[in-house]
C-alpha positions, -999 to 999 in steps of 0.1 A, spaced: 0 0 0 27 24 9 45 19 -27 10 28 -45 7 57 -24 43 66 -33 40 58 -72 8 79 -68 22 107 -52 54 110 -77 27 107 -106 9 136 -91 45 153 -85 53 148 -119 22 164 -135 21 193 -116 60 203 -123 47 201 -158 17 224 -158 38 248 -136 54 261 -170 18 267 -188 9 287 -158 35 304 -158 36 313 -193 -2 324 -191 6 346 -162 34 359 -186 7 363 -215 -17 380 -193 8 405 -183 19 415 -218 -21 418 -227 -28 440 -199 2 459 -206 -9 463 -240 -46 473 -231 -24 502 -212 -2 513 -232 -33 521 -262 -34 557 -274 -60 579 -269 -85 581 -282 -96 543 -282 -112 526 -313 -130 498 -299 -132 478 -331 -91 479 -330 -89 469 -293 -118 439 -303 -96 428 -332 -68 429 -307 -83 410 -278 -95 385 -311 -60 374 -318 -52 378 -282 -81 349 -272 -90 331 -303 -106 310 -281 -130 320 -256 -108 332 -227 -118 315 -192 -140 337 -167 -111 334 -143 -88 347 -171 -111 376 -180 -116 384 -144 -79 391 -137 -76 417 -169 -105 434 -160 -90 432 -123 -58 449 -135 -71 478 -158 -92 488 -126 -62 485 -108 -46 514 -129 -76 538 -129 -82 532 -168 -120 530 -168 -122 534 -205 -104 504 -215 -122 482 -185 -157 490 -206 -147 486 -231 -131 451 -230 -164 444 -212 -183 451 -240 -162 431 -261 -173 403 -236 -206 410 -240 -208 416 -278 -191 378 -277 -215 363 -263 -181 350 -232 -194 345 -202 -200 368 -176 -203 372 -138 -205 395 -108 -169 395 -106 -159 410 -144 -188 433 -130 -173 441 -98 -142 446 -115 -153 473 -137 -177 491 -112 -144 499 -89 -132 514 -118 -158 532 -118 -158 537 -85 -122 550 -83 -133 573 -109 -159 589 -95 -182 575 -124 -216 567 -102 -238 567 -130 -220 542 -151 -221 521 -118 -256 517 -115 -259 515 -155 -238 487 -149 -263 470 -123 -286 477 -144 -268 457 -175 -260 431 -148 -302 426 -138 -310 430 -176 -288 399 -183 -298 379 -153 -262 380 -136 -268 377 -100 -255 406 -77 -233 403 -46 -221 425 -14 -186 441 -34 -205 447 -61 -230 463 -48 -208 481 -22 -182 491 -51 -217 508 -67 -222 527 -38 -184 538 -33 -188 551 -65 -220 576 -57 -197 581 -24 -167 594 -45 -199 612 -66 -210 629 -41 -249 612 -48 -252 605 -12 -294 602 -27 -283 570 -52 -263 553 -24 -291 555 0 -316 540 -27 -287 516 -35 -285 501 1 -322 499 8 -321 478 -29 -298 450 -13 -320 451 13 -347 441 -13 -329 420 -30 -314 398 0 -280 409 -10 -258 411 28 -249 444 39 -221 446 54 -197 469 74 -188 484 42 -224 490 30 -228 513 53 -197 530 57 -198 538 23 -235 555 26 -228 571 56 -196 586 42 -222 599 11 -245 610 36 -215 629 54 -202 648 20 -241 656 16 -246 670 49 -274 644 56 -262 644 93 -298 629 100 -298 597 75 -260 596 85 -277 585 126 -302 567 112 -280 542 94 -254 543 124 -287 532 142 -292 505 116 -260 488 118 -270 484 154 -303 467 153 -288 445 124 -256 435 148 -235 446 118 -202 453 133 -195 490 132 -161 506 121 -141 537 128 -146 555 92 -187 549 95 -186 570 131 -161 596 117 -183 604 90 -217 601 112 -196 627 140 -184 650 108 -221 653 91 -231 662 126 -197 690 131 -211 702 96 -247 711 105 -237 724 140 -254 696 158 -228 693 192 -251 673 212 -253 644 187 -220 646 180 -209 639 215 -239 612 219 -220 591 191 -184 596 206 -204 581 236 -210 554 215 -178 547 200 -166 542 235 -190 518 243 -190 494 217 -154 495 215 -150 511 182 -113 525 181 -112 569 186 -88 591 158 -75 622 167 -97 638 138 -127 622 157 -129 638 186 -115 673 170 -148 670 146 -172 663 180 -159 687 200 -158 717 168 -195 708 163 -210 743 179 
């Protein structure tokens, strides 16, 4: 028995020492696409990138494949070529999911681009690909960065709807909108959400809660969270307090 598990083991050995050169080499393919996809001149003509990706993946490239290029262009801020290799995606006919989704919505979301976010949900509900927490919470960053604090509200009460979790990042993200908008009330209210729901609450949502509050003057409230804070356990920043105690 031991000499079967051993012949199995070098068998298994020897296989993987010999797909360890295809991965690489994909990895190495990969990089010189993205790179590429980068290095295009503006102004982009999609039918020259499609042609490109074309050659690049005569085949259909794996989900897991796409994923990590639309991963990287996000990665470097360029929203422009993330769409638009999405679209080449889509005009395919390749499969997609909520993570070449995700991907491009925190492009969009590092760019400040909150409508093309939700158009993207939209796309995503149109084509029947379910939605998940990042990508829904990368939507709402993205009406954060905005400055829609109105969108990110409506976008949290739809996971709600939807049965998509909320999580600590939900509602920082809204509360932060809610902040920028000076929606000190709707900034408490979700603070007092996150309670009742037992989500575990975070430094940046109370900053942003104590800062819509320094914003509209309201001291009292202000303090009542810092109160809070202490409680639960939630760590204190210097800017914190500073904000509670310049709300007069």
């Amino acid at each position: 028995m031991a000499g079967c598990v051993s012949c199995s083991f070098e068998v298994w050995s020897s296989r993987f020492a010999l797909a360890l050169p295809s991965v690489q080499q994909e990895n190495r393919r990969l990089q010189s696409i993205l790179e590429a996809l980068l290095d295009a001149e503006a102004p982009l003509q999609e039918h020259v990138v499609f042609a490109s990706l074309e050659q690049a993946f005569p085949c259909s490239p794996n989900p897991y494949t796409s994923t990590r290029l639309l991963s990287g262009l996000a990665k470097h801020q360029s929203l422009e070529m993330a769409l638009v290799v999405l679209s080449w995606h889509e005009k395919s006919k390749y499969e997609l999911n909520h993570y070449h989704y995700s991907a491009v919505i925190d492009a969009c979301a590092k760019a400040g681009m909150w409508a093309k976010a939700v158009q993207l949900l939209g796309v995503m509900a149109q084509g029947r690909v379910e939605n998940d927490t990042v990508t829904c919470n990368a939507a709402i960053s993205a009406c954060e960065k905005g400055g829609n604090w109105e969108k990110s509200l409506e976008l949290l009460s739809e996971m709600e709807q939807s049965e998509v979790v909320m999580d600590t990042i939900s509602f920082s993200a809204t509360i932060s909108s809610c902040e920028k908008g000076r929606r000190w009330e709707k900034a408490l209210q979700l603070c007092s959400l996150m309670a009742q729901r037992k989500i575990e609450t975070c430094t940046i949502a109370f900053s942003a809660a104590i800062s819509a509050c320094e914003k509209r003057g309201k001291w009292g409230k202000a303090v009542k969270l810092l109160a809070v804070m202490a409680q639960t356990g939630v760590e204190f920043q210097t800017s914190t307090f500073h904000a509670a105690m310049s709300a007069d």
